[in-house]
N, C-alpha and C positions, 0 to 999 in steps of 0.2 A: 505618495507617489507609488505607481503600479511598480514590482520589481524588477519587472523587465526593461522599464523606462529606468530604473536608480542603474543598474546591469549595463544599459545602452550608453548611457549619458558618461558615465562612470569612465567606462571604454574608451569611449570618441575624446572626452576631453583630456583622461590620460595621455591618450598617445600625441594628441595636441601639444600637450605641454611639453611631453617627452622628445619628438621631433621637429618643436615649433615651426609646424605645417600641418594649415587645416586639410589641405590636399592628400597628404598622405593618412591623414585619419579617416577622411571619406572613402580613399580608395581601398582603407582596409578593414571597413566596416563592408564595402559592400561583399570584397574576395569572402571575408568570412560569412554575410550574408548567405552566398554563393555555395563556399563551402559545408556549412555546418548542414543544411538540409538537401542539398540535390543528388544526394546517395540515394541509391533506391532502397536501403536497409533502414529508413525513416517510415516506409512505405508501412511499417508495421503499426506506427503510432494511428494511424486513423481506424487500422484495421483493427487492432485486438479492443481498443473503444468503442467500436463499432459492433464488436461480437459483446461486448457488455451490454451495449445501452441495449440489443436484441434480444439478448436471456432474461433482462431486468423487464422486458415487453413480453416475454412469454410465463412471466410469472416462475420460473424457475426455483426463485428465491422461496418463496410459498410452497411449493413442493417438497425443498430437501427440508425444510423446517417440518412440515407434516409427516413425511418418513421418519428423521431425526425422533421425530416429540413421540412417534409410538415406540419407538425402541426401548428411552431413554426415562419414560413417564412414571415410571414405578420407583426409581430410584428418588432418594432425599436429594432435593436438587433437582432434578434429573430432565427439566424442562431448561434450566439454566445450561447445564449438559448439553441438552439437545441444539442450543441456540448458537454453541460452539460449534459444536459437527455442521451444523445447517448452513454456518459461517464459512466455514472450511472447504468445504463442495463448494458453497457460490463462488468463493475467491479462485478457486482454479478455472471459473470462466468467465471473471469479470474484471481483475487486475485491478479496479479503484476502491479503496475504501468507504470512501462518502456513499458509493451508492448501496453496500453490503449495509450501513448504518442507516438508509431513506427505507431499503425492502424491509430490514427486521424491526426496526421502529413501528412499522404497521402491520407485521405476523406475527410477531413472538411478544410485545409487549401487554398488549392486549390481554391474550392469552395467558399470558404466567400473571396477570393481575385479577383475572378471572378465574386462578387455581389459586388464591389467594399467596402471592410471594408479595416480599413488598417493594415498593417501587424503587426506591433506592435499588434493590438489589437487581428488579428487573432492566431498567434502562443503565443501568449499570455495566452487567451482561451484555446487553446490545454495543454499546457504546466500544464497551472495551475488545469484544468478537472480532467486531470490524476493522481492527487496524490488519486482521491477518488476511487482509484482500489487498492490501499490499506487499506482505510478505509470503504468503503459496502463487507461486507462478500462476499463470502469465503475469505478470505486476508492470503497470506502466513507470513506477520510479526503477524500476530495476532495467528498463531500457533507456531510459534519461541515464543514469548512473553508466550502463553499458557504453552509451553515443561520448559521454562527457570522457570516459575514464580510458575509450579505444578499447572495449573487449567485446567477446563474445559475446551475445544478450543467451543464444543458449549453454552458455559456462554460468554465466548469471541466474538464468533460470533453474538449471540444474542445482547450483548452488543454494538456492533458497528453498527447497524440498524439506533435508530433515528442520532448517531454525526452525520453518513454518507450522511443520506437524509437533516439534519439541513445544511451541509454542500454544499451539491448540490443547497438548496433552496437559500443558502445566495450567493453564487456564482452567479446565476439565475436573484433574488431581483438586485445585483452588477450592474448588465451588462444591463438591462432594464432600472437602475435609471440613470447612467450612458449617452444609449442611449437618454434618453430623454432629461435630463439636459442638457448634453455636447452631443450633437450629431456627432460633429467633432473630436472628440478622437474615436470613433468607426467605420464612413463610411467616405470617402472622398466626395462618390458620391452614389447616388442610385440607379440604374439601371434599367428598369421595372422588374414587375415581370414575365419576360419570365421565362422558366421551368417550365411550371405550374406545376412538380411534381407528386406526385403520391397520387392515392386516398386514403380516407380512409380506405376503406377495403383490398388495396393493402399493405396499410403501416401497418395496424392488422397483414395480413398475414407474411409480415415479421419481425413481432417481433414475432408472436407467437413462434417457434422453442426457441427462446431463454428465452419467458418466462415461458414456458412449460419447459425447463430445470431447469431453477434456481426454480420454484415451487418442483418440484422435488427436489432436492439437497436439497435445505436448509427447504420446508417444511417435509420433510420426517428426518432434523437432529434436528430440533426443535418443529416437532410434536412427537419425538421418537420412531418412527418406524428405524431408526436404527442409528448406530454411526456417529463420525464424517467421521471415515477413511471408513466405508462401503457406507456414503455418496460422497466422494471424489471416491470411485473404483465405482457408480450408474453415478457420474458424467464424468466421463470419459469416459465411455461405450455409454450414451447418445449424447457424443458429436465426437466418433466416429462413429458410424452410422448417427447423422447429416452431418458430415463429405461427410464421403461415400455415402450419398444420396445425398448431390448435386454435388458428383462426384471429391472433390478437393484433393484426395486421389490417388496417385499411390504408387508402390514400392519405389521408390526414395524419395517419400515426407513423407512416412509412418515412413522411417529409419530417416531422419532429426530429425521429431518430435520427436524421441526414443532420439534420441543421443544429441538431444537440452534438455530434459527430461532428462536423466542422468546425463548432465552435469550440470544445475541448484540443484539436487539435491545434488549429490555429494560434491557440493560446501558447501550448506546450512549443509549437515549432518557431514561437515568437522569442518564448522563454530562451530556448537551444540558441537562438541565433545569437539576443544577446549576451549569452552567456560565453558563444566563441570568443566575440569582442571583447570582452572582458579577461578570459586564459591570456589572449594573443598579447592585452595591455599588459597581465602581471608579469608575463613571460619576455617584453621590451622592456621593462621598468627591471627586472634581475629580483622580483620580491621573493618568489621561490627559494630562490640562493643566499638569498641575505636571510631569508627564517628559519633556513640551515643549517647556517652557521650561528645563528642566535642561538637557537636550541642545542648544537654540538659545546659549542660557548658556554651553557647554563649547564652544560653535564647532562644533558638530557639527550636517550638515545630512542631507539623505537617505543619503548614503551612507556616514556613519557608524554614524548610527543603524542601517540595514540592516547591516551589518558586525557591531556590536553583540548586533543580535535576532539574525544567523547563530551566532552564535558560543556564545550563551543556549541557542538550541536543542540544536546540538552537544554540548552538556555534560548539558543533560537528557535525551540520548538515550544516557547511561550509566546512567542511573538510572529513566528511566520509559519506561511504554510507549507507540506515535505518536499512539493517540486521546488521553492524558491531558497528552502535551505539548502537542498545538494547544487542547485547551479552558482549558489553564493558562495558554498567551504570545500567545495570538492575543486576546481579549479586550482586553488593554491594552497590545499592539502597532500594534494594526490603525487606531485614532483616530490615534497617532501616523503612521501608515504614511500615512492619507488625509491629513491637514492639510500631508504633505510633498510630496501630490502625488503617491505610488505607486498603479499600477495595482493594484487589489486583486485580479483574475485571477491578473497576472503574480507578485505579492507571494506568492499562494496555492500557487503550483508551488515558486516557490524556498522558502519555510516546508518544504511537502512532503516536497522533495529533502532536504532537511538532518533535516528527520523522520526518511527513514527512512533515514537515515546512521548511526540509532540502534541500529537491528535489527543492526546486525554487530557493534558494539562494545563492552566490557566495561567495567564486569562485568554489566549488564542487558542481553546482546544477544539479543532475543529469538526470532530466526528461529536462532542457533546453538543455542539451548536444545532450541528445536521439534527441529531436526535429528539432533543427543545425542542426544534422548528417544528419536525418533521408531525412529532406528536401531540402539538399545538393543548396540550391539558394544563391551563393555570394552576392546578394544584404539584404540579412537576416542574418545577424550574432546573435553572441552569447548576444552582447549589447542590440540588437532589442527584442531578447527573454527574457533574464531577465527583462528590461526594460516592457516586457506586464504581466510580470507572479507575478509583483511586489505586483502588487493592490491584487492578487489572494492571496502571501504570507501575507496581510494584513488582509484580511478575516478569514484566516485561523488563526492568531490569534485571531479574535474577537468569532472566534467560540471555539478555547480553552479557553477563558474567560467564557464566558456560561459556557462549562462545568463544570471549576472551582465554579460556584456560584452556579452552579444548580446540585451536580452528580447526584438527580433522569434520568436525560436527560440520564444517561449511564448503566443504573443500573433495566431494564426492570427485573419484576417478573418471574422467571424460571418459 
């Protein structure tokens, strides 16, 4: 069952039971209906989508990897390097994951298989990069989390800055100490450095378009000159005319991107609705209050309970995928999380980070899937990708650890 349908179902028959009136469970599916999307600060969800599926059309992703890989090419590693940074740029103009793991799956693995690294370690790289296109802003869970949680999506975004670059850096730190230590977990062989690659002023020139964008978007939402969703309709607009100036726009590819765009949103806005239904049931059923006092009852005070919901999430990030984990544990987390006194920005990154601790891990890990798929090589299977995404799954804990000791790290001055 879709989990929007287990979410819906869940909802309508609680309150059913709870009221015993199908009547008032219709009428309060549809008020939340009603209410959970007819804000116009939803208006974001199609747009910053839409500024993705348009950078992923203009090849962008290919570019910062091409910059990236001449910087970084000399160094032991230092394509694996490159595949981070190259990561890091596309996620601040793409917000989804899945699609930062379809672009480098077909630029950088290639490539670092053709500088002889080995594959484990390449698709590995790729696989594990890619979760931080949901943690560097614009990030679409990080406006689901925003809509669910009642905050700002620009405190949200702002908030996920340093995790996202802490995270990129310790990935980066990884794969260098790595190289050097163990050299043969990374290269088989080293190739010369034929390709000499592209200058540095060639490789300025192609990030410029893309940092000239995200300067736009997110300094124009965080210096306040305008909202989130007026930043997401600036961003969109800027990356169709990049689009259209390097020509990778026809009528036929114009309508995909619309129709690949309505149908991620629709989904999302499905998810949101019934995920109302389902707060508004745990919130008539008193389940909040009663996990409360359970947990107050066991001795258990914030930072158990936070231990708890880490550990919740952890395990559903075997089995589901990050939008359908935060609309399933954040609803009847997040009461508990306020009455204890958690920052709910800060609460919002760490849920996140442990989110998408899910993408690499089996047997639902969904960025190795993409990756498989994407790179369609029977000699690479799904064992070979989890197997390189592992050590990434590991960091990615050590950097929710930090957070947990330090929330300054997540918690920048508005």
């Amino acid at each position: 069952m879709h989990v929007a349908t287990a979410l819906l179902l869940s909802g309508l028959l609680g309150v059913w039971a709870i009221r015993g009136d199908a009547g008032i469970a219709a009428s309060l599916l549809a008020r939340a209906a009603s209410d959970a999307v007819s804000d116009h600060l939803f208006g974001v969800v199609p747009l910053f989508v839409l500024m993705g599926q348009l950078v992923a059309t203009a090849e962008i992703g290919r570019d910062c990897y091409r910059a990236a890989e001449r910087l970084f090419r000399g160094l032991p590693g230092g394509l694996g390097v490159a595949t981070v940074v190259a990561n890091a740029v596309f996620a601040a103009v793409t917000g989804i994951s899945i699609a930062s793991a379809a672009v480098f799956t077909r630029v950088a693995v290639p490539e670092m298989l053709a500088m002889g690294y080995r594959p484990t370690f390449a698709v590995g790289v790729v696989a594990g990069s890619s979760i931080l296109g949901m943690l560097i802003p614009p990030s679409l869970l990080m406006i689901v989390y925003a809509f669910l949680a009642e905050q700002s999506v620009r405190a949200m975004f702002l908030a996920g800055i340093v995790p996202g670059l802490l995270m990129a850096l310790v990935f980066s730190a990884g794969i260098l100490a790595v190289a050097r230590l163990a050299p043969g977990l990374v290269q088989e062989c080293r190739p010369g450095m034929a390709a000499a690659g592209l200058g540095a002023l060639e490789g300025l020139r192609l990030l410029a378009p893309v940092l000239l964008l995200v300067l736009l978007v997110l300094g124009g939402i965080y210096g306040g000159l305008f909202t989130a969703t007026e930043g997401g309709a600036v961003g969109a607009t800027g990356a169709f005319l990049l689009a259209l100036a390097r020509r990778r726009l026809d009528r036929a590819r114009v309508w995909q991107v619309l129709v690949e765009t309505g149908q991620v949103t629709a989904a999302v806005l499905f998810l949101i609705v019934a995920a109302s239904l389902y707060t508004r049931m745990l919130a008539l059923a008193g389940l909040p209050e009663l996990a409360l006092g359970a947990l107050r009852g066991a001795g258990l005070e914030a930072t158990g309970f936070l231990l708890a919901h880490l550990a919740i999430v952890l395990l559903l990030g075997t089995i589901l995928d990050s939008t359908s984990i935060l609309l399933v544990t954040v609803p009847l987390a997040l009461p508990i999380a306020q009455a204890l006194g958690l920052d709910l920005v800060w609460f919002g990154i760490v849920t996140i980070v442990a989110v998408e601790i899910g993408l690499l891990t089996p047997p639902f890990g969904l960025s190795v899937y993409v990756v498989t798929g994407t790179l369609g090589d029977p000699r690479i299977g799904l064992g070979t990708v989890f197997a390189g995404a592992a050590p990434f799954a590991l960091a990615m804990l050590l950097v929710l650890a930090l957070l947990l000791a330090f929330p300054g790290l997540a918690l920048l001055p508005l």
